[in-house]
C-alpha positions as CSV (number, residue, x, y, z in Angstrom):
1,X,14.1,8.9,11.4
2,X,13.4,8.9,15.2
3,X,12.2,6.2,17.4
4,X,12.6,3.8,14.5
5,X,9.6,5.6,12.2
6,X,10.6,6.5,8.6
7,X,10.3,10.0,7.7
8,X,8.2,10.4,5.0
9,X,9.9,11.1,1.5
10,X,7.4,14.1,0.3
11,X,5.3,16.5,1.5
12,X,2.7,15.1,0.4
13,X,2.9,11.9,2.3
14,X,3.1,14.0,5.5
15,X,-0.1,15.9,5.0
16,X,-1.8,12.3,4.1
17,X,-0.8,11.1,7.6
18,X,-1.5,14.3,9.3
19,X,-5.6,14.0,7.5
20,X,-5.7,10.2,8.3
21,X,-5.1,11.0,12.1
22,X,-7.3,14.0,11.7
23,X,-10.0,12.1,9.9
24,X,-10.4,9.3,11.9
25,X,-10.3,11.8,15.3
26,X,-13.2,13.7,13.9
27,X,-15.1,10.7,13.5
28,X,-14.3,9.7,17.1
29,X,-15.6,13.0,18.7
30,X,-18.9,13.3,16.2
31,X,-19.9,9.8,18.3
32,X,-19.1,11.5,21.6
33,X,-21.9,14.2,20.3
34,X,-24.3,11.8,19.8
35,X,-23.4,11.7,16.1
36,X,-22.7,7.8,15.6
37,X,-22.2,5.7,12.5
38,X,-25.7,3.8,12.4
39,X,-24.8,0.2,13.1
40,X,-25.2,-2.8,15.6
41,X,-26.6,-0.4,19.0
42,X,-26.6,2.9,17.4
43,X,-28.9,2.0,14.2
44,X,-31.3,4.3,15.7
45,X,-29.5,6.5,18.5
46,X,-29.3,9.4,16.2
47,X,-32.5,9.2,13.8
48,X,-35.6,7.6,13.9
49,X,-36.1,4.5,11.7
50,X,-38.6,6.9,9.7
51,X,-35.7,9.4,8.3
52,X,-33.7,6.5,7.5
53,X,-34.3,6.1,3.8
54,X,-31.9,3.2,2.8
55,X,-30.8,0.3,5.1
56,X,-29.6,-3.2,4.5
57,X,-29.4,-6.7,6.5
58,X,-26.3,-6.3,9.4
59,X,-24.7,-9.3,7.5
60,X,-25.0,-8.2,4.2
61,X,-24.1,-5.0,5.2
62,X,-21.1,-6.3,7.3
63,X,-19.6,-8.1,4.4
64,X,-19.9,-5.1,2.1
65,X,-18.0,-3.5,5.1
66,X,-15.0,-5.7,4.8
67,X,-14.6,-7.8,1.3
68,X,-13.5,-4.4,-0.4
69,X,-10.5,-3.6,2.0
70,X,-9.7,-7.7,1.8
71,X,-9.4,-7.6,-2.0
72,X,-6.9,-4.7,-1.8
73,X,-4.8,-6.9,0.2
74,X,-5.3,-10.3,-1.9
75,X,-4.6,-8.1,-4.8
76,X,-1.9,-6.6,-3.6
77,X,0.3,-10.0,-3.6
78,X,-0.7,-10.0,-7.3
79,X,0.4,-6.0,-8.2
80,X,3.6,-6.1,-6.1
81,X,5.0,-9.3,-5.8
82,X,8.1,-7.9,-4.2
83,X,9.4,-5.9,-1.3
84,X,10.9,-7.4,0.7
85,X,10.1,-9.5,4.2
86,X,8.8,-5.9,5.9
87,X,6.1,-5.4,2.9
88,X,5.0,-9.0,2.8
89,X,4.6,-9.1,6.4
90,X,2.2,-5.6,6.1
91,X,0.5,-7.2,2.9
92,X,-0.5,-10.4,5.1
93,X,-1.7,-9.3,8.3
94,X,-3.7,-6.5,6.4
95,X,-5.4,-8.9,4.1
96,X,-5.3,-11.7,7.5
97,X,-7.2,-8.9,9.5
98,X,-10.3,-8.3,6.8
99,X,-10.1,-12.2,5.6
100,X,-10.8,-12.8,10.1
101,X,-13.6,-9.7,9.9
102,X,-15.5,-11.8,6.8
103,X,-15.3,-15.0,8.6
104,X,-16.7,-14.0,11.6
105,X,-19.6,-12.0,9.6
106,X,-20.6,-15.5,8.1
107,X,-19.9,-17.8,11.1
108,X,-19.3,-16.1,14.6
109,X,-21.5,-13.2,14.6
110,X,-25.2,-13.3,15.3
111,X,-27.2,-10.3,13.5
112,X,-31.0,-9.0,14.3
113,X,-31.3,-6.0,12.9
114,X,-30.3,-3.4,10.1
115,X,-27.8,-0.7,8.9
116,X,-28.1,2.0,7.4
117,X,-26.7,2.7,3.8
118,X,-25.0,5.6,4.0
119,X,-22.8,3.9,6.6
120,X,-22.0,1.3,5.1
121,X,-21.1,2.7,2.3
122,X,-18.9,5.4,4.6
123,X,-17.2,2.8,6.9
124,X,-16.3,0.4,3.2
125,X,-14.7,3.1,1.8
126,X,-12.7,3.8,4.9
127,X,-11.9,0.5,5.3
128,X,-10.9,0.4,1.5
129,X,-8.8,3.2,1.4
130,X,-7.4,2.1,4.7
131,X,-6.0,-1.0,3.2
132,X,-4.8,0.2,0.0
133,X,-3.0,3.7,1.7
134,X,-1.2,1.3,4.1
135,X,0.0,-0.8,1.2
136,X,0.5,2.1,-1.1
137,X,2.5,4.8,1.1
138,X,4.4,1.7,2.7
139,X,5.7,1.3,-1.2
140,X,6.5,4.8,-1.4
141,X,8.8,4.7,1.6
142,X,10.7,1.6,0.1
143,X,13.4,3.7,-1.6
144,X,14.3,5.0,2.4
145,X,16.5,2.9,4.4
146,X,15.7,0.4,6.7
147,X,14.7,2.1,9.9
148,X,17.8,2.4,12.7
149,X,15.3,0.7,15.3
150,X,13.9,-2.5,13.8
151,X,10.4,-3.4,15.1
152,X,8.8,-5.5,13.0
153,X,8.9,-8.5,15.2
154,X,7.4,-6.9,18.5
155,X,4.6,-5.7,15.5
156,X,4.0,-9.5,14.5
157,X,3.5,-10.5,18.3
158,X,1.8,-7.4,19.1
159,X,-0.2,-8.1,15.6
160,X,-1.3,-12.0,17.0
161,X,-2.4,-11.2,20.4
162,X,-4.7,-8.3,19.3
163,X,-6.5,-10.7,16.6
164,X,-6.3,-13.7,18.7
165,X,-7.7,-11.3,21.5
166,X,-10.1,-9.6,19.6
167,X,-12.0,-13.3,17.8
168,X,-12.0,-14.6,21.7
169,X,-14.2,-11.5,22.2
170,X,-16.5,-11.3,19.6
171,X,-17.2,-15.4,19.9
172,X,-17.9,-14.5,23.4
173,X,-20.7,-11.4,22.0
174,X,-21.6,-14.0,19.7
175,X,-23.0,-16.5,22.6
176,X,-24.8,-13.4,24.1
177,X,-27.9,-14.0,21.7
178,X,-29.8,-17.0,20.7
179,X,-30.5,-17.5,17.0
180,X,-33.0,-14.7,16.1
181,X,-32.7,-13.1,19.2
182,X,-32.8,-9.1,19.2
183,X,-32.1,-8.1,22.9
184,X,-28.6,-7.3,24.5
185,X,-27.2,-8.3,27.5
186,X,-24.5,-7.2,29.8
187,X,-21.5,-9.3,28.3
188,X,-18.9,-11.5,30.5
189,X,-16.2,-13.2,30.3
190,X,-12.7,-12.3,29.6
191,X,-11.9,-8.8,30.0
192,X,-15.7,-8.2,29.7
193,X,-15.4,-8.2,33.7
194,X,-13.3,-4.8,33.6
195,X,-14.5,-3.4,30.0
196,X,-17.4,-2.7,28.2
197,X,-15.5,-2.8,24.4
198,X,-12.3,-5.3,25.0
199,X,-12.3,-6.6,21.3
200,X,-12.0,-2.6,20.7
201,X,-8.4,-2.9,22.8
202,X,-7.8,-6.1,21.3
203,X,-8.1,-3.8,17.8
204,X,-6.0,-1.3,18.5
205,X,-3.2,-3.6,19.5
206,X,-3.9,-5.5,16.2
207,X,-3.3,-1.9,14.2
208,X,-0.5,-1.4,16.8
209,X,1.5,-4.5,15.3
210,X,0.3,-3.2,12.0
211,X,2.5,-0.2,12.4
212,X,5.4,-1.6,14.0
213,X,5.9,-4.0,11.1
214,X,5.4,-0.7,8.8
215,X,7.4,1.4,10.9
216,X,6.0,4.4,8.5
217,X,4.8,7.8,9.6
218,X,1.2,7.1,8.1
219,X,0.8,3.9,9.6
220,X,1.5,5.0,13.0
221,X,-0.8,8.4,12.1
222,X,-3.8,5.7,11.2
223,X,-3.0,3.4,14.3
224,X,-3.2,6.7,16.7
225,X,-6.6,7.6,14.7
226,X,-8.1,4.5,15.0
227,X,-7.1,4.9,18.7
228,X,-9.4,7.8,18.9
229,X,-11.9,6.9,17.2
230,X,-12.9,3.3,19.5
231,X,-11.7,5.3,22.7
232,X,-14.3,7.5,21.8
233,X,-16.7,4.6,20.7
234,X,-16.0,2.3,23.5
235,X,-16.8,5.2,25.5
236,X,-20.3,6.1,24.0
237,X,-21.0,2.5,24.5
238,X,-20.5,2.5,28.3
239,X,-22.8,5.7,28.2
240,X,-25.1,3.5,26.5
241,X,-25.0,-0.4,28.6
242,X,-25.3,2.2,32.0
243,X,-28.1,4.0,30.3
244,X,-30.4,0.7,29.3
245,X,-28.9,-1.3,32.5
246,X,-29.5,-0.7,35.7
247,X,-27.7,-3.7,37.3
248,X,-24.6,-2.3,34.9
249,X,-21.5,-2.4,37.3
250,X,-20.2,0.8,37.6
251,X,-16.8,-0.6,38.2
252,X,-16.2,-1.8,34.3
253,X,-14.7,1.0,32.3
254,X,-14.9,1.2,28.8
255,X,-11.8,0.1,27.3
256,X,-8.9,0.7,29.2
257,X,-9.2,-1.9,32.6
258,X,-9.4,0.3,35.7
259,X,-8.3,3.6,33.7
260,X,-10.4,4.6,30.9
């Protein structure tokens, strides 16, 4: 039990956090090759629209993204009613994460184009095993004790300021476009003036708190994947605002202010 993360009970659960991290790294480095999961800007960047046999609405796809993983965690109050203050605390800000995702789909978020299928259906599985592995492996460490370092509370405040942080930013996105509008724009505002992707850091603190609060090996193995995976996103975006922008400041970085 070091630094306050409890050591997996089996095997098994260590080779689960050692794919997740591996997983969602892969998936970071296939959109540094140009490789990208085909929605919002990158619909197109890797296919034409031709070879792209199955597509749906960005909203309808967005909330077939997100209402899976939500379920898990409204369902999981009803499968495991106890736990403990540590596992209701994981239960709600999992289910208060996706439950924030599907109200911005229906009321924040302005959509003009499509997604393809096959990423949808890839990113809502992710997103549903997500959810239900954090739940489920956090159960299979319950019989451990309490870790010697308890930081669930720094994980709630971390937890608020990256989904506080992150709805600021997309309602900013959101009053980029007009209604029915299909061009982007440079965003501002915020920590738009020092990063292309700031919602993406305002994620990753989110998922932060979500592992603090766990304080289990695979959360902090997701958390540290998912870290990989929008550094690498955030950074393919840059590549991309720079490459259709030619007033783009150099200056902004992509996710990290005045580092990365």
């Amino acid at each position: 039990m070091a630094l306050g993360i409890v050591s997996p009970p089996s095997l098994a659960l260590t080779a689960a956090s050692v794919l997740a991290l591996i997983s969602l790294s892969i998936l970071g480095v296939l959109e540094t090759r140009g490789i990208h999961l085909k929605y919002s800007k990158f619909f197109n960047a890797s296919s034409s629209s031709s070879s792209i046999s199955s597509k749906v609405p960005s909203r309808v796809g967005m909330f077939l993204l997100y209402t899976p993983a939500f379920l898990v965690g409204v369902a999981s109050f009803w499968f495991f009613p106890d736990g403990g203050s540590r596992f209701l605390l994981l239960k709600s800000t999992i289910t208060i994460h996706f439950f924030k995702r599907i109200f911005e789909v229906g009321f924040i978020h302005k959509y003009s184009g499509d997604m393809a299928l096959d990423s949808t259906i890839i990113i809502s599985v992710s997103y549903f095993f997500l959810s239900l592995s954090l739940i489920y492996t956090h159960i299979l460490n319950q019989q451990l004790p309490e870790p010697s370092i308890d930081l669930m509370y720094p994980g709630i405040v971390l937890f608020l300021i990256g989904i506080g942080g992150n709805f600021y930013h997309h309602y900013l996105l959101s009053k980029l476009r007009a209604k029915g509008g299909r061009d982007y724009k440079i965003p501002t505002g915020g920590l738009f003036e020092l990063v292309v992707c700031p919602h993406y850091l305002f994620e990753i603190l989110g998922f932060m708190g979500i592992s603090l609060i766990s304080q289990t090996l695979y959360s902090f193995s997701v958390t540290l994947g998912i870290v990989v995976y929008l550094m690498c996103r955030s950074y393919v975006t840059r590549r991309w605002y720079m490459s259709k922008f030619e007033d783009f400041p150099k200056e902004t970085r992509a996710i990290i202010p005045y580092i990365f």
